[in-house]
C-alpha positions in Angstrom: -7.3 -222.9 148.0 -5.7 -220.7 145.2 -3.2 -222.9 143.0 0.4 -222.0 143.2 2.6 -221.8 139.9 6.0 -222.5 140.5 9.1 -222.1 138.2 11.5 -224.3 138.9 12.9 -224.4 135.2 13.6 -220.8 134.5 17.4 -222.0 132.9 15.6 -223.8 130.1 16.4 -222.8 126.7 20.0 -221.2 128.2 22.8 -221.2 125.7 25.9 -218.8 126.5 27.7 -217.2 123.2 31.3 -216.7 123.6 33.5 -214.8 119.9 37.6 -214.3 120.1 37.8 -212.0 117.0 40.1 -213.1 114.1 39.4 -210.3 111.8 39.5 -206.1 112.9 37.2 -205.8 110.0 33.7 -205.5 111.5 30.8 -206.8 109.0 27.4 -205.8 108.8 25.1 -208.1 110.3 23.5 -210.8 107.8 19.3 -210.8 108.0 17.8 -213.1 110.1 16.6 -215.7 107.1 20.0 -216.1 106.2 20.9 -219.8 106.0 24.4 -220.3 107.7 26.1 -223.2 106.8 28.0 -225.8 108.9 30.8 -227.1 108.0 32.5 -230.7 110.7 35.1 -232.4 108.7 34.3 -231.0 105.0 35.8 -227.6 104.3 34.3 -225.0 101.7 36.0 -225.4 98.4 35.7 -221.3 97.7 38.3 -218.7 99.3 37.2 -217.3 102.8 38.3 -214.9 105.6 37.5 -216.1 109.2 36.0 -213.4 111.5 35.9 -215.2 114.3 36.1 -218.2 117.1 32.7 -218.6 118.4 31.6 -221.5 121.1 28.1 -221.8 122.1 27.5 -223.6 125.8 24.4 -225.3 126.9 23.8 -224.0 130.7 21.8 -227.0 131.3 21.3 -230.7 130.2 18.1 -229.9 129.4 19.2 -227.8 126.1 19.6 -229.1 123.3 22.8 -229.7 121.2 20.1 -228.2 118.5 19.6 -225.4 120.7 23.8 -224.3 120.6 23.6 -225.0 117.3 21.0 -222.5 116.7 22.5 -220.0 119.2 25.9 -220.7 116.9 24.3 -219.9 113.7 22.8 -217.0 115.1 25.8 -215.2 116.4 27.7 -216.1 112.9 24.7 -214.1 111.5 25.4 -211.1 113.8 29.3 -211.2 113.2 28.2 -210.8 109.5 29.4 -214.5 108.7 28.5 -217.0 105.8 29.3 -220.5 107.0 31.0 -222.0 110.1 33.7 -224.3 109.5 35.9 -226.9 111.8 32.7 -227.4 114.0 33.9 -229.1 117.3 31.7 -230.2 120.1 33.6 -230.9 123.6 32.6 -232.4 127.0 31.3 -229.3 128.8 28.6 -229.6 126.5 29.5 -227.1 124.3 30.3 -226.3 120.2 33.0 -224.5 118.9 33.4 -223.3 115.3 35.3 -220.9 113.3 32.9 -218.3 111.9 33.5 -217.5 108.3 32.4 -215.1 105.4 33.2 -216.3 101.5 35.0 -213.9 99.9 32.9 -213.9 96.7 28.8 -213.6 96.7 28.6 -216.8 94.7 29.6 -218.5 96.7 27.2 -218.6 99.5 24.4 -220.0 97.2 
């Protein structure tokens, strides 16, 4: 008798991306090896301009609050970002942060 694979965890590794704009400027994308910082209650002391709300939602309880994180990071890399600031996490399982780029190069060192 021929084994039968089955998939019963095909959600696994699911996190949904959500942006509401802040800026009309559109950035180039950072590269992929860009760290983004993460900023909960502790605020960047250099001047910024915020691009953009982002919240990243774990479709399943078996994702990790590492995972959204990641996902976070990744879409502030795409929106050209630096940092993400006033990091929230809510009880829908998701993370919510403002997505920010410094306004001098210095600054993201």
């Amino acid at each position: 008798m021929r084994g039968v694979v089955f998939v019963p965890l095909l959600g696994i590794g699911c996190v949904t991306t959500s942006v509401a704009r802040l800026s009309p400027v559109k950035y180039a994308a950072r590269p992929a090896q860009t760290s983004i910082a993460v900023y909960s209650s502790q605020q960047p002391t250099c001047d910024y301009t915020e691009i953009a709300i982002v919240k990243a939602r774990r479709e399943t309880w078996m994702v990790s609050h590492d995972a959204a994180l990641d996902a976070l990071r990744s879409k502030a890399r795409k929106l050209g970002g630096d940092a993400v600031v006033r990091l929230t996490f809510d009880d829908s399982d998701a993370i919510t942060g403002t997505v920010i780029r410094f306004n001098r190069d210095d600054c993201r060192e």
